[in-house]
C-alpha positions in Angstrom: 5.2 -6.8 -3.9 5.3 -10.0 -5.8 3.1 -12.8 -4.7 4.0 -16.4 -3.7 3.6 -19.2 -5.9 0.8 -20.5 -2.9 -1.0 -17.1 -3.4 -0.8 -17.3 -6.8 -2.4 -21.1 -7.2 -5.2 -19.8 -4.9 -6.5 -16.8 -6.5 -6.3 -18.9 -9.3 -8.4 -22.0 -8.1 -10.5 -19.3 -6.3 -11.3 -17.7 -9.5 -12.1 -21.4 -11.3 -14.1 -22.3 -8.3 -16.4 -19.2 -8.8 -17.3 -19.8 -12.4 -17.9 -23.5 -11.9 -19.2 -25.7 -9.2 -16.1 -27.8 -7.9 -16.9 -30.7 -5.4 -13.4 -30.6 -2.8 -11.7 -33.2 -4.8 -11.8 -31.3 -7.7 -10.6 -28.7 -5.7 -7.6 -30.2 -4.2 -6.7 -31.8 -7.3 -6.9 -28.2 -9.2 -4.6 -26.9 -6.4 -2.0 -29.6 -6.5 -2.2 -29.4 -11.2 -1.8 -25.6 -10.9 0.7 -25.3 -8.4 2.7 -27.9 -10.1 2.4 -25.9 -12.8 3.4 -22.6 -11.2 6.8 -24.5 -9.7 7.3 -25.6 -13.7 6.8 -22.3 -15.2 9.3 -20.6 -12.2 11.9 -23.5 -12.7 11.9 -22.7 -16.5 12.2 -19.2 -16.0 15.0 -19.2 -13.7 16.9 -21.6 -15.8 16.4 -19.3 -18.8 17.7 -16.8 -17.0 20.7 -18.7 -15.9 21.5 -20.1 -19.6 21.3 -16.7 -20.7 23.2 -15.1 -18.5 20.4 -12.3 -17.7 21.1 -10.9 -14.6 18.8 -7.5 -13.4 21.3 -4.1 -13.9 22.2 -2.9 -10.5 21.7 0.5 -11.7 18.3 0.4 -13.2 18.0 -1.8 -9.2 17.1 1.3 -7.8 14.7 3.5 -8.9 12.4 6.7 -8.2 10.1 5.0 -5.8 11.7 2.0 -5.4 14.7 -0.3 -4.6 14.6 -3.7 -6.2 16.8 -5.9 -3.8 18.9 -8.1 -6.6 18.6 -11.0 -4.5 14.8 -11.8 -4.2 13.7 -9.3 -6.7 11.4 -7.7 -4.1 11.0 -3.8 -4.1 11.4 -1.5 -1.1 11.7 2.1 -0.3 15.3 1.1 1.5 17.5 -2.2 1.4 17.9 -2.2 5.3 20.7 -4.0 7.3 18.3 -6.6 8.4 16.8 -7.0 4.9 20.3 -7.9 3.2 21.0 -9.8 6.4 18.5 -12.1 5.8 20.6 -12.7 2.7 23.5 -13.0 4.1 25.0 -9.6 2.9 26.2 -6.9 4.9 25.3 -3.6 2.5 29.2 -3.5 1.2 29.1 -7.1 0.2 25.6 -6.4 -1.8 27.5 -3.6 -3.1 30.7 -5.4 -4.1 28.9 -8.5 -5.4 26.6 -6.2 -7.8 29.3 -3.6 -9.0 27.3 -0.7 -6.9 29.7 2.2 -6.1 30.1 2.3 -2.3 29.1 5.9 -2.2 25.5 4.6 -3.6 22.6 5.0 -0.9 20.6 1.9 -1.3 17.5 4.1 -1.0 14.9 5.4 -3.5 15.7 8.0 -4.9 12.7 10.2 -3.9 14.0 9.1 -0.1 17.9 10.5 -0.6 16.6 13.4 -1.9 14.8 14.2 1.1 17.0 13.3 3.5 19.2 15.4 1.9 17.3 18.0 2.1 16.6 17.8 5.5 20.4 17.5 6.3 21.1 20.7 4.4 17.9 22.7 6.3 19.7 20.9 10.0 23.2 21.9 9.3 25.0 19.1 8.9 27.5 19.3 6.5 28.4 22.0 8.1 28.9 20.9 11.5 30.0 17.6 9.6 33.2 20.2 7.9 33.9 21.4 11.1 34.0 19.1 13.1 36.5 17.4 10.5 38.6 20.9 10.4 38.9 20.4 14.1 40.2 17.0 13.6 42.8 18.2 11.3 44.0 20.7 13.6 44.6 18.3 17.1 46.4 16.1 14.3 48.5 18.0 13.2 
């Protein structure tokens, strides 16, 4: 997982801080430079991004080991319901707004493969086909 821009000034005034002997001013005044800096350096690359028109492929989004949620960029086994909630997305929407096929799992792929698996060993398609036979049948 990536690391906030407050993590990242830290471990970098830590690191200073261990080399050279910082009173707390100079401390607080490397924090406030370096984060500035961090925001700067974030801002420019976002805009870059923007201008142009990068966007991260939806395919190449999810991955062996990984999903890379599109909207924050962080990676995950599995883009749960509550995840893309806290976007604002139901998993359609995220599907529709990226161009994913709605038959796409938004798992690893490592993680489908194994549930798949496991459904085959359980039976389920098969219960799944008949109970869908059945449902043919009192329809018709």
């Amino acid at each position: 997982m990536s690391k906030s821009l407050i993590e990242m000034c830290a471990d970098i005034v830590s690191a200073q801080a261990s080399h050279a002997t910082m009173s707390s001013d100079d401390i607080i005044a490397s924090l406030r430079q370096v984060f500035r800096t961090l925001q700067e350096v974030q801002q420019l690359g976002e805009s870059t991004e923007a201008e142009s028109g990068l966007t991260r492929d939806p395919q190449s989004s999810i991955q062996r080991n990984q999903v890379l949620c599109l909207e924050c960029g962080k990676a995950f086994k599995l883009l749960s319901n509550r995840h893309l909630a806290l976007h604002g997305l139901t998993p359609r929407a995220y599907k529709h707004k990226y161009g994913i096929r709605m038959t796409q799992a938004l798992s690893a792929r490592t993680l489908s493969t194994r549930r798949r698996k496991l459904a085959k060993e359980l039976g389920m398609g098969k219960q799944l086909a008949e109970w869908r036979e059945e449902q043919k049948l009192l329809a018709n």
